[in-house]
C-alpha positions, 0 to 999 in steps of 0.5 A, spaced: 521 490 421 523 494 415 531 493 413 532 500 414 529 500 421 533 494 423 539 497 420 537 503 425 537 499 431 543 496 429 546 503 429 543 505 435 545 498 439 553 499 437 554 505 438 552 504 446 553 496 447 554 496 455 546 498 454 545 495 448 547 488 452 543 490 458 537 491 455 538 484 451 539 480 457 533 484 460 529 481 453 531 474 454 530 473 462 523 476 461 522 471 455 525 465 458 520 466 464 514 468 459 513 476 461 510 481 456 512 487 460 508 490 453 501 488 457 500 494 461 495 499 460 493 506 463 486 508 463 487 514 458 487 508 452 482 505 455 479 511 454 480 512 446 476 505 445 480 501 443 478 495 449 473 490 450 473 495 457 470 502 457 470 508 462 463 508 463 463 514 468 469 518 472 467 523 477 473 526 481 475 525 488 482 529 489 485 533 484 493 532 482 497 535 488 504 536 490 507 536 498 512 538 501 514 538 508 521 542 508 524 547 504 528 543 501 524 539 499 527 533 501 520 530 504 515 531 497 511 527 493 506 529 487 500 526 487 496 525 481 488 526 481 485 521 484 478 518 481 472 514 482 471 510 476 466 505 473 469 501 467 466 494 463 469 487 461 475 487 466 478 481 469 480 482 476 484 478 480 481 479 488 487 477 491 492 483 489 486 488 487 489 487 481 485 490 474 486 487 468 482 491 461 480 485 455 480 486 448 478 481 442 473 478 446 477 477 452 483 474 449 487 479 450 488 482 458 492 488 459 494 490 466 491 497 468 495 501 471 491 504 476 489 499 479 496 498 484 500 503 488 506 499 485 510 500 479 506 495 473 513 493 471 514 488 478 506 487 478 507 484 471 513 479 474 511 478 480 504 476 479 499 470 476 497 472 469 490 471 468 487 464 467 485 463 460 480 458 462 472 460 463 471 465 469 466 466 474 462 472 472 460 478 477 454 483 473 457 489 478 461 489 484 466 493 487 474 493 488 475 490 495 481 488 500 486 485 498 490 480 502 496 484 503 500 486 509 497 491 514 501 497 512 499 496 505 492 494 507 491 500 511 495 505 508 492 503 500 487 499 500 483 501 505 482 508 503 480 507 496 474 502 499 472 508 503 473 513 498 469 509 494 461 512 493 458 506 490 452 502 492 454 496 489 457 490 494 464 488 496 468 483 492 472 480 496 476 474 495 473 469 500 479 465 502 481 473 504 486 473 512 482 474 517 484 481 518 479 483 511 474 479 514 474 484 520 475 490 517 469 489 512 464 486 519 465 494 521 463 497 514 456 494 515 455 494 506 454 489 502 459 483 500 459 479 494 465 473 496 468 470 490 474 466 487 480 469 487 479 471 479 473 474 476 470 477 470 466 484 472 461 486 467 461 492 471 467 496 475 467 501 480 475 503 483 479 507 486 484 510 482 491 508 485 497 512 483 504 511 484 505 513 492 508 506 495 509 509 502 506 515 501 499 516 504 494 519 500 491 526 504 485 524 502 486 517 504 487 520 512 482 523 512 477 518 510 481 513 515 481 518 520 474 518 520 473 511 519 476 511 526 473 516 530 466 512 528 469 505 530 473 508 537 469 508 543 476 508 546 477 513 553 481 519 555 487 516 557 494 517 554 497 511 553 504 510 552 507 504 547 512 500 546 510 495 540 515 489 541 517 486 535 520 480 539 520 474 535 519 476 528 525 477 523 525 485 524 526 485 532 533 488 535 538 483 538 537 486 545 530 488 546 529 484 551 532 489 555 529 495 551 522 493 553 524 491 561 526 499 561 520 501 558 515 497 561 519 499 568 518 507 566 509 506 564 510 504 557 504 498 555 508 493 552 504 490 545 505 486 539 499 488 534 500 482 531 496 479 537 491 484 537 484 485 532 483 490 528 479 493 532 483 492 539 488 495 535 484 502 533 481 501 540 488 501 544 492 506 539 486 511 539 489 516 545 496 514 545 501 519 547 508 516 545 509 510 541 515 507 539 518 501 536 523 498 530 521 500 522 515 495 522 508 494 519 505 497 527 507 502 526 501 504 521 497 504 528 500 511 529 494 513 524 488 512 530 491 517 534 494 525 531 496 528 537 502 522 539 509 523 539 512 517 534 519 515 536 522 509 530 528 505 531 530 505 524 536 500 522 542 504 519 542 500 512 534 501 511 532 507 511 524 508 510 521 514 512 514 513 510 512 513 518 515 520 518 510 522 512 505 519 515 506 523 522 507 530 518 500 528 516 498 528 522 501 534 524 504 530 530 511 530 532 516 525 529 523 522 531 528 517 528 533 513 532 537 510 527 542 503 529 547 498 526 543 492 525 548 488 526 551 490 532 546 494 536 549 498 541 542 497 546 545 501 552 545 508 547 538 507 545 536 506 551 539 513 553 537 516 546 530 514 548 530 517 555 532 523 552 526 523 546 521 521 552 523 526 558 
């Protein structure tokens, strides 16, 4: 660095210190745990050439968009243009989806940005890099599914594997969870099983943007779609109740909760315990659906004409599952609870009053 640039910094750093010393212990805990927050890349430098990967073609699948659901716009995201992309040379890690662009004959990895819905800055700490040593190498493939949470599976990465037009086959990690393996046995498509790491000589994905919890439009309609070609479910509106007895999201006191619903008509469930399949199958022509904030309640997606009730705690408020349904024009109430002290009576006379 050149002395007046230095002297410059200098400037800079005294005359805002408390920033100065946040951004230098920032620096030093990264260092310390070997993280380069530099290794990140987007695909609009790929496309100046300067990378061992090249955009081979990009054809658009949805324009950029912004949408509210208030006046106020307190219920809004901005969508930027999605697009199914064919690249060269990347390394992929099949686990996370994630995309990693090489450059000086693959000594160098570059984490894409559109290759996740979350931020690169948390990808970059939070996950492997890429080994250095020889990886096995795939001529063609396609991004797959990666072994994630049912809600980020089913909002994010099933979308963009459906929205995905190209012939080529699934890559797909093969000590994947059993949940992956269902959903690409209904897909009738080619599968390549592979290592957690590969390098792809040719790549065809979906562009991912920063949407974490909000699902894309175009992804509901190809999951819509998806599920009226898999349901063979029949005319019977369903009233549900997904219990979350058990797991680390449950109400102290739902056991009497779910003794109320189930005496009034409701169909008790843990989706946890159900397949892919029995899930799209159960919640296809549900009518009402309740339960606590949790990953079931993304089966709300099978069906757009139920009525989703959340019980939501007071100190986590999430409102994915209230975009989800003004995505589906289906209606939506949220019930809010102190999580330490629940007050089980007043929910039960709160849901009574959304039921009736």
């Amino acid at each position: 660095m050149k002395s007046s640039q230095f002297r410059l910094r200098m400037q800079h750093a005294l005359n805002r210190p408390s920033d100065a010393l946040r951004r230098f212990r920032r620096r030093m805990i990264l260092k310390l745990a070997g993280i380069d927050l530099s290794r990140q890349t987007e695909l609009q430098y790929v496309n100046l050439g300067n990378f061992d990967s090249k955009i081979l073609n990009r054809s658009l699948l949805s324009p950029a968009k912004e949408l509210a659901f208030d006046e106020e716009n307190f219920l809004s995201h901005n969508f930027n243009s999605k697009y199914q992309i064919d690249i060269s040379n990347v390394i992929v890690n099949l686990e996370n989806n994630l995309i990693y662009v090489t450059k000086n004959g693959g000594k160098d990895t570059y984490l894409l940005e559109e290759s996740s819905d979350w931020p690169s800055d948390r990808n970059l700490i939070t996950s492997e890099k890429p080994p250095r040593t020889q990886l096995p190498v795939v001529n063609y493939g396609k991004i797959g599914l990666s072994n994630s949470g049912f809600y980020h599976l089913i909002t994010e990465d099933l979308p963009a594997l459906l929205m995905n037009r190209s012939e080529f086959p699934i890559l797909n990690y093969q000590n994947n969870s059993k949940l992956v393996f269902q959903i690409l046995s209904g897909l009738n498509q080619e599968i390549t099983a592979t290592s957690k790491w590969v390098f792809v000589n040719n790549l065809c994905f979906v562009t991912r943007g920063l949407d974490l919890g909000y699902l894309h439009p175009k992804g509901l309609s190809s999951l819509r779609k998806y599920a009226q070609y898999s349901s063979t479910a029949q005319d019977i509106k369903a009233k549900i109740y997904i219990s979350r007895i058990g797991t680390r999201r449950s109400i102290s006191g739902e056991e009497l909760i779910v003794e109320h619903l189930a005496n009034i008509g409701f169909k008790i469930l843990s989706a946890e315990n159900l397949t892919f399949h029995e899930q799209i199958e159960l919640f296809s022509n549900a009518e009402t659906i309740i339960g606590v904030h949790g990953a079931g309640l993304t089966n709300g997606i099978w069906t757009p004409q139920a009525k989703l009730i959340e019980l939501m705690p007071s100190n986590r408020i999430n409102r994915c599952f209230e975009w989800q349904s003004k995505l589906l024009g289906s209606e939506y109430e949220r019930i809010l609870f102190d999580p330490e002290t629940p007050d089980i009576e007043t929910l039960i006379r709160k849901l009574d009053s959304l039921i009736h």
